[in-house]
mmCIF file of the C-alpha atoms, coordinates in Angstrom:
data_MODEL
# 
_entry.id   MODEL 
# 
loop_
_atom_site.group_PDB 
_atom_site.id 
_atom_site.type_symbol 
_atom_site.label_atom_id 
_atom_site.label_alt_id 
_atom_site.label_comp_id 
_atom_site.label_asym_id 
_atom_site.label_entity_id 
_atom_site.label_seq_id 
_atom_site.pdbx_PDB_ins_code 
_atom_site.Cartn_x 
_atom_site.Cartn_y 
_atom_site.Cartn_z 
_atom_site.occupancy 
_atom_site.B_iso_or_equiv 
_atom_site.pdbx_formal_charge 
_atom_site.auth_seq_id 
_atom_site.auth_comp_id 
_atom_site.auth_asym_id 
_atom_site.auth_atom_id 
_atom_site.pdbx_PDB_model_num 
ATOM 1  C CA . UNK A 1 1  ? 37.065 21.722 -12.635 1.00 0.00 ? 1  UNK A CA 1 
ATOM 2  C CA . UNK A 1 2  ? 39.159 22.773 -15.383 1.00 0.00 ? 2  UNK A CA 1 
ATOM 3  C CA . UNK A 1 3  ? 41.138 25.757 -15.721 1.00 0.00 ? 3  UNK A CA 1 
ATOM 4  C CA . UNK A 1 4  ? 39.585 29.126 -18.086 1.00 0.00 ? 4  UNK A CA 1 
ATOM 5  C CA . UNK A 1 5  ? 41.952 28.525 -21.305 1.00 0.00 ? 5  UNK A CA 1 
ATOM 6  C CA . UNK A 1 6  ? 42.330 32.419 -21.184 1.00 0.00 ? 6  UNK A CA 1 
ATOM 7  C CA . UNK A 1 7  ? 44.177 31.488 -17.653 1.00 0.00 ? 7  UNK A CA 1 
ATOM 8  C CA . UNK A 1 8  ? 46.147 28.500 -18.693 1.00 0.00 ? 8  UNK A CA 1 
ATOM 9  C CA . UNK A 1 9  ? 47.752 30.362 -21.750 1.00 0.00 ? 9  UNK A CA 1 
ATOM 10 C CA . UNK A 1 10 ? 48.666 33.407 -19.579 1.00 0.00 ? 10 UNK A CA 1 
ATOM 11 C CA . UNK A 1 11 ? 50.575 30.700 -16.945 1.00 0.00 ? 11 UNK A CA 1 
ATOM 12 C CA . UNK A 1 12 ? 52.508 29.506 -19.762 1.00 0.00 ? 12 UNK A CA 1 
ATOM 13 C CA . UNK A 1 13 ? 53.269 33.163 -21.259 1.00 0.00 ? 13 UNK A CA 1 
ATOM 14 C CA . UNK A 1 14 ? 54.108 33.611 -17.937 1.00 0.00 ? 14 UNK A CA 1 
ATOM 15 C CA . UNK A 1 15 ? 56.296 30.824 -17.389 1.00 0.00 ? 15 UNK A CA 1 
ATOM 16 C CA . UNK A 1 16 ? 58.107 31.668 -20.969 1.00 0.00 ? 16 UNK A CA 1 
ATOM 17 C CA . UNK A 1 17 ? 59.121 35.056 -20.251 1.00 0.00 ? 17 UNK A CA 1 
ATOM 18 C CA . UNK A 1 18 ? 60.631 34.009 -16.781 1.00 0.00 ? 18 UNK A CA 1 
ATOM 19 C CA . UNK A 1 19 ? 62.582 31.502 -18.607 1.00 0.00 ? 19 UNK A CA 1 
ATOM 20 C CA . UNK A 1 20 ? 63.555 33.855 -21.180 1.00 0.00 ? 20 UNK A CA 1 
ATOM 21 C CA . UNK A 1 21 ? 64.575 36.769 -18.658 1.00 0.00 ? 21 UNK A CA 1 
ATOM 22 C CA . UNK A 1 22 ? 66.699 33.848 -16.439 1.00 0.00 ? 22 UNK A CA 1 
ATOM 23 C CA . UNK A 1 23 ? 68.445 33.407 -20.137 1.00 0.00 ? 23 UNK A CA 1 
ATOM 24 C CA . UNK A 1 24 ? 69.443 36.915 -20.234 1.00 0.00 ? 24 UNK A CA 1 
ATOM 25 C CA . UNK A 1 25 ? 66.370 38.131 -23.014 1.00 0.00 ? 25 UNK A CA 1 
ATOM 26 C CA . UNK A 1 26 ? 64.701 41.199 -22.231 1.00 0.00 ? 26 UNK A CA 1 
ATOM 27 C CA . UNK A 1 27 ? 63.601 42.250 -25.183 1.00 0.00 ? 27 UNK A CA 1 
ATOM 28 C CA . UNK A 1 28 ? 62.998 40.986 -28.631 1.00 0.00 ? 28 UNK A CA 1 
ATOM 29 C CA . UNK A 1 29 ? 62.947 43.220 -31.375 1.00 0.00 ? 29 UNK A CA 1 
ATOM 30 C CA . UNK A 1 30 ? 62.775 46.777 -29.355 1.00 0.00 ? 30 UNK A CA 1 
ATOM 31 C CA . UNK A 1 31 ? 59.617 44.982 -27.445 1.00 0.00 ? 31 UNK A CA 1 
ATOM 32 C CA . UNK A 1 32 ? 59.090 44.001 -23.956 1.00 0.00 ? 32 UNK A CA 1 
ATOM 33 C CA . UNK A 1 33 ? 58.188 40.528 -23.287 1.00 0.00 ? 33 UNK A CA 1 
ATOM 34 C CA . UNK A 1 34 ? 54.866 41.187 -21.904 1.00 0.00 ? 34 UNK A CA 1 
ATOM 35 C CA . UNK A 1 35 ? 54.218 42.437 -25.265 1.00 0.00 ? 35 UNK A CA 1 
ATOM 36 C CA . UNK A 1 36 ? 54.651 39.950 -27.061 1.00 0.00 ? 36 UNK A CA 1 
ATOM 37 C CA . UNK A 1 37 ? 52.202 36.870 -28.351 1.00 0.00 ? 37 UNK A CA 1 
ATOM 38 C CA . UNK A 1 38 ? 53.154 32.956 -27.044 1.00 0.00 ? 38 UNK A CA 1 
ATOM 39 C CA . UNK A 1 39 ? 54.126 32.247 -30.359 1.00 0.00 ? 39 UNK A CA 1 
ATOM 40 C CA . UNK A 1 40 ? 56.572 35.046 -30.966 1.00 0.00 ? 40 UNK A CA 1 
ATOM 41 C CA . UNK A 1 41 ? 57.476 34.122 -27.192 1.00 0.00 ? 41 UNK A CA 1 
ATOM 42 C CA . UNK A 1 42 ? 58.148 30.537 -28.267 1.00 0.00 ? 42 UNK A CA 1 
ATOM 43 C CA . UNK A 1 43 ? 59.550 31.078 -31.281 1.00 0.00 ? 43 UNK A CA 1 
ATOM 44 C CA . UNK A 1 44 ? 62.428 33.431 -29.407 1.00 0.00 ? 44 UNK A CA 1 
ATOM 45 C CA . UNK A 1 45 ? 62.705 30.424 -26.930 1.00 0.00 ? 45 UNK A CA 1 
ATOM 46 C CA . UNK A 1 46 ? 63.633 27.692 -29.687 1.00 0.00 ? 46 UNK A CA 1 
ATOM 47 C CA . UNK A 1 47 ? 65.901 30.192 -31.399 1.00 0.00 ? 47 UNK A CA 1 
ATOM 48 C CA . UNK A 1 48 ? 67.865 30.726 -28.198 1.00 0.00 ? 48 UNK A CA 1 
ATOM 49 C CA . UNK A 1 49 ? 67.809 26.816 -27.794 1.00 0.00 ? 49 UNK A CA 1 
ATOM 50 C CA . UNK A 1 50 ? 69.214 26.188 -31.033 1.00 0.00 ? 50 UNK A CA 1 
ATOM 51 C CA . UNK A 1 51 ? 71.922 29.045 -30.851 1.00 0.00 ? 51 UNK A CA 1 
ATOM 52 C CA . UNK A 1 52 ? 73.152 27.032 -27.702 1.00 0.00 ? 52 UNK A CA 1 
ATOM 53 C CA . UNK A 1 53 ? 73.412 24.023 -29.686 1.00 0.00 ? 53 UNK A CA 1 
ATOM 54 C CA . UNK A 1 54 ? 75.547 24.904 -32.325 1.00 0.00 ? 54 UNK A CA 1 
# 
């Protein structure tokens, strides 16, 4: 019924990086975005968000 975890924390990886690269973010600190963990992932998404906002 449920989803593997494994496969629900790739989605939202997934779903990160596509909203990263439609903000212009290819890279984050000389690394691809695939290479990256979901937290380093998230924490580059809240950084962008709060740049916006100031």
């Amino acid at each position: 019924m449920f989803a593997p975890k494994e496969n629900s924390l790739e989605n939202k990886k997934s779903h990160v990086i596509d909203d990263l690269v439609e903000n212009g973010v290819f890279k984050v600190e000389g690394k691809q975005l695939y290479e990256l963990s979901l937290f380093e992932l998230m924490k580059e998404t809240i950084d962008k968000d709060s740049s916006n906002m100031k």
